[in-house]
N, C-alpha and C positions, 0 to 999 in steps of 0.2 A: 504494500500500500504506500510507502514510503515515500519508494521509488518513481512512482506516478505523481506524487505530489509536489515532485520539483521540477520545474523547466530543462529540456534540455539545453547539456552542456552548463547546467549549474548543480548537478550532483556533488561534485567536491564542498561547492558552498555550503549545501544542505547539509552533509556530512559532517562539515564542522562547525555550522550552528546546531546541530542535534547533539554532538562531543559536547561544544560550550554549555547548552541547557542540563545534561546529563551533571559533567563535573559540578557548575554550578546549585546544583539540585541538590549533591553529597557534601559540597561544605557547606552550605543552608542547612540539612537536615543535622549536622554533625553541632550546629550552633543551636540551631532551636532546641537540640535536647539537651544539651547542657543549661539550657533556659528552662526548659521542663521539669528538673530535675527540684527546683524551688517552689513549686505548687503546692508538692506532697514529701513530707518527712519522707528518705528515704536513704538516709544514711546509715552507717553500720552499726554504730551504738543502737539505732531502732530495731534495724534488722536482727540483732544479735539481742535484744530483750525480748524478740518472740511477735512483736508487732508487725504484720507485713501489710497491712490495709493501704500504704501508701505506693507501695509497691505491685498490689492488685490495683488498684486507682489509673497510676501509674499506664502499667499492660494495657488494664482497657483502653485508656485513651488514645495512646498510641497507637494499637490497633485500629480502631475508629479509624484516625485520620489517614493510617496505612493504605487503607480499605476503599476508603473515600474517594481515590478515585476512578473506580469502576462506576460510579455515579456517571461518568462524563463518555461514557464508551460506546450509547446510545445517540452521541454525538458527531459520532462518524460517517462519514461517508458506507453505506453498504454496499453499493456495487460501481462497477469503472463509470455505470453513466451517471450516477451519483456525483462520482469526483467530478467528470467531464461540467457537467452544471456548475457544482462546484470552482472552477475555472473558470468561465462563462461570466461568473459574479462580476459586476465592476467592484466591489470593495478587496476581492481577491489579491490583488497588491498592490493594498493601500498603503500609503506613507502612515497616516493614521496609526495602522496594525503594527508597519516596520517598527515605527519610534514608540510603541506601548512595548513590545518585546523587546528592544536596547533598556528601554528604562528600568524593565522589571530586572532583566539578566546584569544589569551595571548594579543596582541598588542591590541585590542579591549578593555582589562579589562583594561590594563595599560591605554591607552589615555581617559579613562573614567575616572581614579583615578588621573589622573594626571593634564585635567581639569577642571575637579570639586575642586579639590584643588585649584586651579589657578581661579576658580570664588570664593572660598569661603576668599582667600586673598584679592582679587583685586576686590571683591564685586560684581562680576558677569558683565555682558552685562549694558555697560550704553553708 
């Protein structure tokens, strides 16, 4: 499906704007849960007095948002003449769509460099 969704002769491009969203996606996910981690008690003196509530809390929520987005997979294109309309669209490449995806994938690198800095001062989630 991927591969239908880029113009020819801009497959390399596609390739490493899906690389950039993927990375970007793992030091996001790697930041927000060291931010999750301060919702619910879930340090080892807890754990180790037999308390795990925060840590079932924890699971589920995570989970949840894991999950979440199979919600959006209804979303897709189902068949080639699907995409082909899809294409067809004038908002299909929209400047609009461009500069919403730079924005989100730039603000994503920064608030990853920015708290990761900010755990490796202040020594992380305690």
């Amino acid at each position: 499906m991927m591969v239908h969704l880029c113009p020819a002769g801009s497959e390399g491009a596609a390739y490493a704007m899906f690389t950039t969203v993927n990375n970007c996606a793992s030091g996001l996910a790697s930041v927000l849960s060291t931010e999750l981690l301060r919702i619910w008690d879930v340090s080892k003196e807890t754990m180790l007095s037999g308390d795990l509530s925060g840590m079932t809390k924890l699971t589920i929520f995570t989970t949840i948002l894991q999950t979440s987005g199979l919600l959006f997979v209804k979303l897709l294109p189902h068949t080639k003449d699907d995409l082909a309309k899809l294409h067809a669209d004038n908002y299909s490449g929209s400047r609009i769509g461009g500069f919403i995806f730079l924005a989100i994938t730039l603000s994503s690198i920064l608030s990853a460099i920015l708290i990761g800095l900010k755990n490796i001062i202040t020594g992380g989630a305690s």
